[in-house]
C-alpha positions, -999 to 999 in steps of 0.1 A, spaced: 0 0 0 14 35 -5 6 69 5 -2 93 -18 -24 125 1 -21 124 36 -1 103 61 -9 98 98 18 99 128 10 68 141 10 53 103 43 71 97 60 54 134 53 21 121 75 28 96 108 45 111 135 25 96 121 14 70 148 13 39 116 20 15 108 49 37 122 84 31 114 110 58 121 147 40 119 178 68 107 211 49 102 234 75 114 267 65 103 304 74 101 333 46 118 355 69 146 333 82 156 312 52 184 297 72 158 292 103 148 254 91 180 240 87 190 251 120 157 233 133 162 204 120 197 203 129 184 205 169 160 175 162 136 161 139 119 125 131 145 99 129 155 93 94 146 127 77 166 140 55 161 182 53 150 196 23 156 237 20 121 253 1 154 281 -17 183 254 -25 164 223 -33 130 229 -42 132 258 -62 158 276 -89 173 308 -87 156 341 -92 158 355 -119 144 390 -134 115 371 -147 99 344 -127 85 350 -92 104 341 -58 102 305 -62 103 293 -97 104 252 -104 141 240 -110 148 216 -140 135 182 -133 171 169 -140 182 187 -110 156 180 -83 159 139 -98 195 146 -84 185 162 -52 159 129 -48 189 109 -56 209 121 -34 184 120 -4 177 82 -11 147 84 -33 143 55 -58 111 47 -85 95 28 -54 103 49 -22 71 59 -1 78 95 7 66 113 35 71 152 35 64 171 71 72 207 85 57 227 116 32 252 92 3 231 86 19 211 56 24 244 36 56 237 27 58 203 29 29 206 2 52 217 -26 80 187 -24 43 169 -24 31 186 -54 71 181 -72 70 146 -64 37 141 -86 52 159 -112 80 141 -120 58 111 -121 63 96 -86 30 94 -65 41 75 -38 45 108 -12 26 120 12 22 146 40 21 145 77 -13 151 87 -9 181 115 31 182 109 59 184 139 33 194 164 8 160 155 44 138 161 53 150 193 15 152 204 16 115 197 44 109 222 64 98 191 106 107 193 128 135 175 165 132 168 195 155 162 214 121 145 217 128 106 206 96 86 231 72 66 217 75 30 223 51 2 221 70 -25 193 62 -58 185 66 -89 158 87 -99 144 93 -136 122 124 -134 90 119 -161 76 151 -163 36 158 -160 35 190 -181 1 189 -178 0 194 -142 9 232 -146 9 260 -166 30 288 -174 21 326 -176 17 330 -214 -13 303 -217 -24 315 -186 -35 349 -196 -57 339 -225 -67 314 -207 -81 343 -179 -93 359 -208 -113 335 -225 -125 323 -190 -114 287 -202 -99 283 -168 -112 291 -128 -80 307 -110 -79 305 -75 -55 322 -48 -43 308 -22 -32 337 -4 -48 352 26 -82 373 23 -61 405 32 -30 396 7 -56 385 -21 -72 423 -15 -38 440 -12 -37 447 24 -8 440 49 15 431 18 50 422 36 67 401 9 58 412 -30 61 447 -37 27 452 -54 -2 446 -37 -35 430 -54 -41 399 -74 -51 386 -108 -83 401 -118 -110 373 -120 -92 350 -97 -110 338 -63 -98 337 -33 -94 302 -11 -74 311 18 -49 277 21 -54 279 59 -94 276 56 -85 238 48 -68 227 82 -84 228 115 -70 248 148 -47 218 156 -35 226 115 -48 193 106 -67 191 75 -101 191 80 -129 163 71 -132 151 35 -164 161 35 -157 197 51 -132 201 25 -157 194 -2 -181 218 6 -164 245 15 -146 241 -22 -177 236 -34 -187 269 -25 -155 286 -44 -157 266 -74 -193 270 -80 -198 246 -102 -166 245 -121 -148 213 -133 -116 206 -113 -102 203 -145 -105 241 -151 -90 250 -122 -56 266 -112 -37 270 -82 -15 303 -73 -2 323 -42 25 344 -38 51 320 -51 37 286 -62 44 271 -28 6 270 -6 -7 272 -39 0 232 -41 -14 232 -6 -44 241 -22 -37 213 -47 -34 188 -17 -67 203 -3 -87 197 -35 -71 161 -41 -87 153 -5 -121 168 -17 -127 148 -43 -115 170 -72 -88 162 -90 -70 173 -121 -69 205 -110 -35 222 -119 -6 249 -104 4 284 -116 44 277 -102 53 315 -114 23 334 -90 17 364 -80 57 379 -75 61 368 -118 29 384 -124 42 416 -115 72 414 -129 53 426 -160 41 460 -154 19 454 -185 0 429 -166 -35 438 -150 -39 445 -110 -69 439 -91 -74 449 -53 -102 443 -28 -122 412 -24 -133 395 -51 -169 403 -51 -156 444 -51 
């Protein structure tokens, strides 16, 4: 049996040691990109490797994409290489924000063609609230081999997207918070606002106080509500940077609707073009 959506601490203990097993550690802060490694460095579940959402889950900047563009798949194969990952490893991704970072390795994973990888339902808190132990030990690793087959279909980039929008062949939703989405309290892009026509689904809205998700059935009708009838095929993912945006994609997969698909560029590459429309309230404004 493998794990593809959600795994559960007590699932994931049964299972420490395990040589088909890979444990990957994403917790990272915006703020403090160096803040994760250090974390993990002072304990985490034994076996997980660290995986660090700038160096090896994203490529460098560069005057065109947004904070976090995808790297190649050649190069994150290598990275899953390196940590251990083979064609028939069970991954389980975790970090201490609700799964929103362990989301994207989630979401990468799937697009290279390997849908054995899940996250830890509830994260670092759920572990330790299940009495379950944390190391500051470093794994032995044998590395593997790891042939990336990439899903283009499972994202698109900015130029379809805009006649997409324009056509209305597509249903973009934002993953950002309400007052991000309505360009309020903007901290990290320097334009505030979002993609006019997109809707707003707060990734957050899908986890519970204990940052669980919530119910399969919650989750359906509360995307329900913000899909309003639209095919999950239609639908795209975004944020700020194409990271809780595959939260979302997590969230939707647990509902019952799949195929939707990710916008990895965002909100900080749609700005980059100036030319590019700017909305700013709620949605409904």
């Amino acid at each position: 049996m493998s794990y593809t959506t959600l795994v559960e601490p007590a699932q994931l203990a049964q299972h420490l040691g395990d040589p088909d097993w890979v444990i990957v550690d994403c917790r990272f802060d915006l703020a403090k990109p160096e803040a994760g490694r250090a974390l993990h460095r002072a304990g985490h579940i034994p076996g997980a490797r660290y995986a660090h959402l700038n160096e090896d889950l994203s490529a460098p900047i560069t005057p065109r994409t947004g904070r976090h563009p995808l790297p190649s798949p050649e190069k994150f194969a290598r990275r899953l290489g390196a940590w251990g990952i083979g064609a028939h490893t069970q991954v389980v991704a975790y970090d201490d924000a609700g799964g929103a970072i362990a989301a994207r390795l989630w979401w990468m994973l799937q697009w290279v063609s390997h849908d054995a990888v899940a996250v830890l339902n509830g994260g670092l808190s759920a572990w330790l609230a299940g009495g379950f132990p944390l190391t500051s030990a470093e794994p032995r690793v044998t590395p593997a081999t790891f042939v990336p087959r990439v899903r283009n279909e499972q994202a698109i980039t900015v130029d379809p997207l805009v006649p997409a929008l324009a056509d209305r062949s597509i249903v973009l939703v934002d993953a950002r918070s309400a007052d991000r989405f309505a360009g309020q309290n903007e901290v990290i892009d320097p334009i505030p606002g979002h993609v006019p026509g997109a809707r707003n689904h707060p990734f957050m809205s899908s986890l519970d106080s204990e940052r669980r998700f919530l119910p399969a059935e919650v989750l359906r009708e509360c995307w329900s509500r913000t899909l309003a009838g639209a095919p999950a095929e239609q639908v795209v993912t975004m944020c700020g940077s194409g990271v809780t945006a595959c939260h979302a994609l997590l969230a939707l997969r647990l509902a019952g609707f799949d195929g939707a698909r990710l916008y990895p560029g965002s909100w900080s590459e749609w700005i980059r073009d100036r030319s590019r429309p700017i909305a700013t309230g709620s949605e409904s404004d």
